[in-house]
N, C-alpha and C positions, 0 to 999 in steps of 0.2 A: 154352239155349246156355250151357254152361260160361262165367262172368267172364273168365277167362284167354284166351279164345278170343276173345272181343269186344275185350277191350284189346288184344291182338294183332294185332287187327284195327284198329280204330279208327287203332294208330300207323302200320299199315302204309299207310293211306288217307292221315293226315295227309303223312305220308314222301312221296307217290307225287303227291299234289295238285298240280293250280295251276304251277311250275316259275316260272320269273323273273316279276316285273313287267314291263307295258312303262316304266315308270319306269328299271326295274336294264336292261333291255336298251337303250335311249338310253341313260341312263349310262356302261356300257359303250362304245359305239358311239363316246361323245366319248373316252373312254379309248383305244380302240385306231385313232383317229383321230391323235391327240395321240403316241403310240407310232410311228403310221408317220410322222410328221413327223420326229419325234428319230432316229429310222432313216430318214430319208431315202430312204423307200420307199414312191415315186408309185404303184404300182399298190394296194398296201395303203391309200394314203389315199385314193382314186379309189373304190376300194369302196364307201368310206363314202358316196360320196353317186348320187344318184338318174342314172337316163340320160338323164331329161326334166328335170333341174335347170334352173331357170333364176333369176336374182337381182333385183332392184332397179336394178340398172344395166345388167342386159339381159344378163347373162352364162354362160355358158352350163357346163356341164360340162367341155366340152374348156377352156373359158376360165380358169378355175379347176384344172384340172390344170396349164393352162402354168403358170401363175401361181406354182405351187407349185415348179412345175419350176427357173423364172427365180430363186427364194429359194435353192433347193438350189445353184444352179451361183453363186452369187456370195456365199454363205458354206459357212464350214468346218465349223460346225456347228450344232446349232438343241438346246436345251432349251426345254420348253416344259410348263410348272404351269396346268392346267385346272381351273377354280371354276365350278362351274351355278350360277348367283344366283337362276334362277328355270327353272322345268320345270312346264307343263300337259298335263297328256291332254287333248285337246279330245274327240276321238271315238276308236272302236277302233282308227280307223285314220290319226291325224294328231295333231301334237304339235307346241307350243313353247317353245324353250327360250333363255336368255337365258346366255350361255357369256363369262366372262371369262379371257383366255389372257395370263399371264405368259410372255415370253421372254425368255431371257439365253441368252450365249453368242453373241451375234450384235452385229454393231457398231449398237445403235441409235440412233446419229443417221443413218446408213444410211436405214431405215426411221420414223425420225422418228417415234420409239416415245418415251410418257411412261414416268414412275414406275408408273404405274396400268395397263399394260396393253392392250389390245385386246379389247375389247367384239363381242361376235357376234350376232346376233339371228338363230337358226335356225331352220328350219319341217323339221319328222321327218314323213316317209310310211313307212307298213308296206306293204314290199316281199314279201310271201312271207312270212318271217321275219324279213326284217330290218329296220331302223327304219333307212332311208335319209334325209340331206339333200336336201330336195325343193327351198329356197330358202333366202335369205340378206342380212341386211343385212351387206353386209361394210363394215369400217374403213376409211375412206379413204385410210390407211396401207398396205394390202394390197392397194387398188385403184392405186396410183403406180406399180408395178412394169412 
């Protein structure tokens, strides 16, 4: 086999291989989690997580949409700077991830938000394709609402 034919080959394989980690797709997923937030768009953030969700305080998927809902209707707007401090694959199909969320643009003593943030402790399920919020330690901060 012609050289030229096998490198051609070979890049065509590297090119074609493999596509995201599930690392870059949670990455991702907190990315355009964080984006329906600052858009103020419940259905896009509702995606992101599981149908069987449930949390630490017993909370459920719906409970966590209102929840979101209740922030949207009592501010103007929401920015929101997303930091992974820590991200595990545990298996193919489950992951955790340790999510620090800066917000501004929001009155925080409202929410009785420090300098430092809002701290997440999140559990990923592979839904299909997608690396859904299956659970959640949420801030006690986002639990007052």
């Amino acid at each position: 086999m012609p050289k030229i034919l096998v490198a051609v080959l070979t890049i065509w394989l590297v090119g074609c291989g493999g596509g995201e980690t599930p690392e870059q797709l949670i990455r991702e997923r907190i990315n355009q989690m964080a984006e329906a937030v600052e858009e103020r768009d419940v259905g896009d953030f509702a995606g992101g997580i599981a149908e069987d969700y449930r949390d630490l305080n017993g909370n459920s998927r719906d409970d966590v949409v209102r929840q979101m809902r209740q922030i949207f209707l009592i501010t103007n707007s929401l920015s929101v700077t997303t930091f992974v401090e820590s991200l595990e694959i545990v298996s193919n199909e489950f992951a955790l991830a340790t999510v620090k969320v800066l917000v501004t643009d929001v009155d925080i003593r409202r929410f009785q938000i420090d300098g430092e943030g809002l701290t997440f402790e999140l559990e990923f399920v592979l839904d299909g394709d997608d690396w859904l919020v299956s659970s959640a330690n949420l801030p006690t901060q986002f639990l007052r609402l």
